[in-house]
C-alpha positions in Angstrom: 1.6 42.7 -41.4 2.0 42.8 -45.1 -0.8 44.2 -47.0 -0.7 41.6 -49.9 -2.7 43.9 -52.4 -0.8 46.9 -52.0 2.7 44.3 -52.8 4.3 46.0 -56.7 6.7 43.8 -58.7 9.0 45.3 -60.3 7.2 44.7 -63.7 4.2 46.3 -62.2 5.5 49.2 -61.1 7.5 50.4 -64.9 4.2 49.2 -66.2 3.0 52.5 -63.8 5.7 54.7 -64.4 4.0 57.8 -66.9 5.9 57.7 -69.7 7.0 61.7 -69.4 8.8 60.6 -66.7 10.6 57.9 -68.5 11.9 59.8 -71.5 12.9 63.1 -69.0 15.0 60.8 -66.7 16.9 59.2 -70.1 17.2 62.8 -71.4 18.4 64.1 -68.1 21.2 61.2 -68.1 21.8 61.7 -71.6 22.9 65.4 -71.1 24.6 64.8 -67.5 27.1 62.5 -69.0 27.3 65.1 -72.0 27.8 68.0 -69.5 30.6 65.6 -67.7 32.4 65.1 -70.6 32.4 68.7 -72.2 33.3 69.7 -68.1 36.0 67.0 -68.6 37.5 68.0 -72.0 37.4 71.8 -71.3 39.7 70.6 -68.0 42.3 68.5 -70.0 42.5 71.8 -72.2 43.8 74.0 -69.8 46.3 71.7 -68.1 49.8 69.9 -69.9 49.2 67.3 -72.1 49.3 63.7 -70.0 51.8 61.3 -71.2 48.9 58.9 -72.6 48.0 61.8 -74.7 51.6 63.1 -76.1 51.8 59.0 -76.6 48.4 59.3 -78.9 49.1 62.3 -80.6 52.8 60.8 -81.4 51.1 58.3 -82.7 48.6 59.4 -85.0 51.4 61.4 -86.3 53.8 58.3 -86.8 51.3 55.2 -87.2 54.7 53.2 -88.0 56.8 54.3 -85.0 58.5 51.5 -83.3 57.7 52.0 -79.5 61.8 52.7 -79.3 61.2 55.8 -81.5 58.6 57.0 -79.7 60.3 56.4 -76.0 63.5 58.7 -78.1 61.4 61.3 -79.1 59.5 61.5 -75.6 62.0 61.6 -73.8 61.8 64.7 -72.3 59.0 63.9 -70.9 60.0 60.7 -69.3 57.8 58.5 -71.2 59.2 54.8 -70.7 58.9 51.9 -73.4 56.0 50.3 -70.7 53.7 53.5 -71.2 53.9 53.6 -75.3 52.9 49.5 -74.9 49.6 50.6 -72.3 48.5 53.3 -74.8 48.9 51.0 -78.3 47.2 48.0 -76.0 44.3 50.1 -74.8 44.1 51.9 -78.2 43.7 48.5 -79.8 41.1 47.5 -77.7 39.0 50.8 -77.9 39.4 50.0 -82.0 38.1 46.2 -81.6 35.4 46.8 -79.4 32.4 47.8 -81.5 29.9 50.0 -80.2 26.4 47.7 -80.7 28.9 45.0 -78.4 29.5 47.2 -75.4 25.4 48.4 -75.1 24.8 44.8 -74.9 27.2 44.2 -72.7 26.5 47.2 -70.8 22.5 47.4 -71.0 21.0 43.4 -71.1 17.2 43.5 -71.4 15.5 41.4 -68.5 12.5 40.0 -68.0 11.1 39.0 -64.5 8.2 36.6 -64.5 7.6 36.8 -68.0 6.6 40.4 -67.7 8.1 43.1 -69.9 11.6 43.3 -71.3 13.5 45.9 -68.9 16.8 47.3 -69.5 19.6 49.3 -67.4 17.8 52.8 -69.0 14.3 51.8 -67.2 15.7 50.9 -63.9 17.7 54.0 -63.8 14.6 55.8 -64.7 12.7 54.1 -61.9 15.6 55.5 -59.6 15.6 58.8 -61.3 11.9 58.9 -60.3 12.0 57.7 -56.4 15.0 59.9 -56.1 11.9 62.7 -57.3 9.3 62.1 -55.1 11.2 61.6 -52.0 11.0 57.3 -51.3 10.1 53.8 -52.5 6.6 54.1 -50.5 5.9 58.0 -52.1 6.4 56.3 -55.4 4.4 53.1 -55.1 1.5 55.9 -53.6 1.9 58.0 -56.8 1.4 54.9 -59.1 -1.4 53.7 -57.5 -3.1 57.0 -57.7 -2.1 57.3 -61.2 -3.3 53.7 -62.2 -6.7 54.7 -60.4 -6.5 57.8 -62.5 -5.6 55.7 -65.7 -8.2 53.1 -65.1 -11.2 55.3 -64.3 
């Protein structure tokens, strides 16, 4: 049997969430995906150049380079016409996409049952925070606590 009171909607249970906890989880992913790309970039340095990157770099270079004078100038390095096409395609599209576009895309703010807006940073958070106490039922227990505490 369900104990009706003791029921949190999602709403209900950011609402509970102590703000500290909120802003250390988005700090904490903040600088994990900081740390993975500094991790990343310090492993690219120390290894050959991929093709995509010669490809780049030639590029940059030689923004006018027909992808013929680029395959003839790479070619010790077996770089095909097809490659030089994948890197000017995907450096297009990293160009066009603008970056207020992709957090949209990425990070919609929802609402459930008219409650607060909620957006992909708050239910991370909320994950970030059961992941710290242990369980689902350890974190309901902890919000109810601190709404007693809040509301006494």
């Amino acid at each position: 049997m369900v104990d009706i009171e003791r029921v949190v909607t999602l709403d209900e249970l950011m609402d509970r969430v102590p703000e500290h906890l909120v802003r250390d989880a988005e700090s904490r992913l903040e600088s994990d995906s900081h740390e993975s790309l500094t991790t990343a970039s310090q492993i690219d340095m120390s290894k050959e150049p991929s093709k995509a990157q010669r490809i780049r770099s030639y590029l940059e270079s030689h923004p006018n380079a027909r992808n013929k004078d680029v395959v003839s100038d790479l070619e010790k390095y077996s770089v095909t016409a097809a490659d030089v096409a994948n890197v000017k395609s995907n450096m297009k599209k990293s160009e066009g996409a603008s970056p207020r576009k992709r957090a949209e895309v990425v990070s919609p703010a929802i609402s459930l049952d008219g409650g607060p807006s909620l957006n992909l940073k708050h239910l991370e958070a909320a994950v970030d925070f059961v992941k710290l106490v242990g369980s689902v039922q350890a974190a309901q227990h902890l919000l109810i606590i601190v709404d007693r505490v809040k509301g006494a």
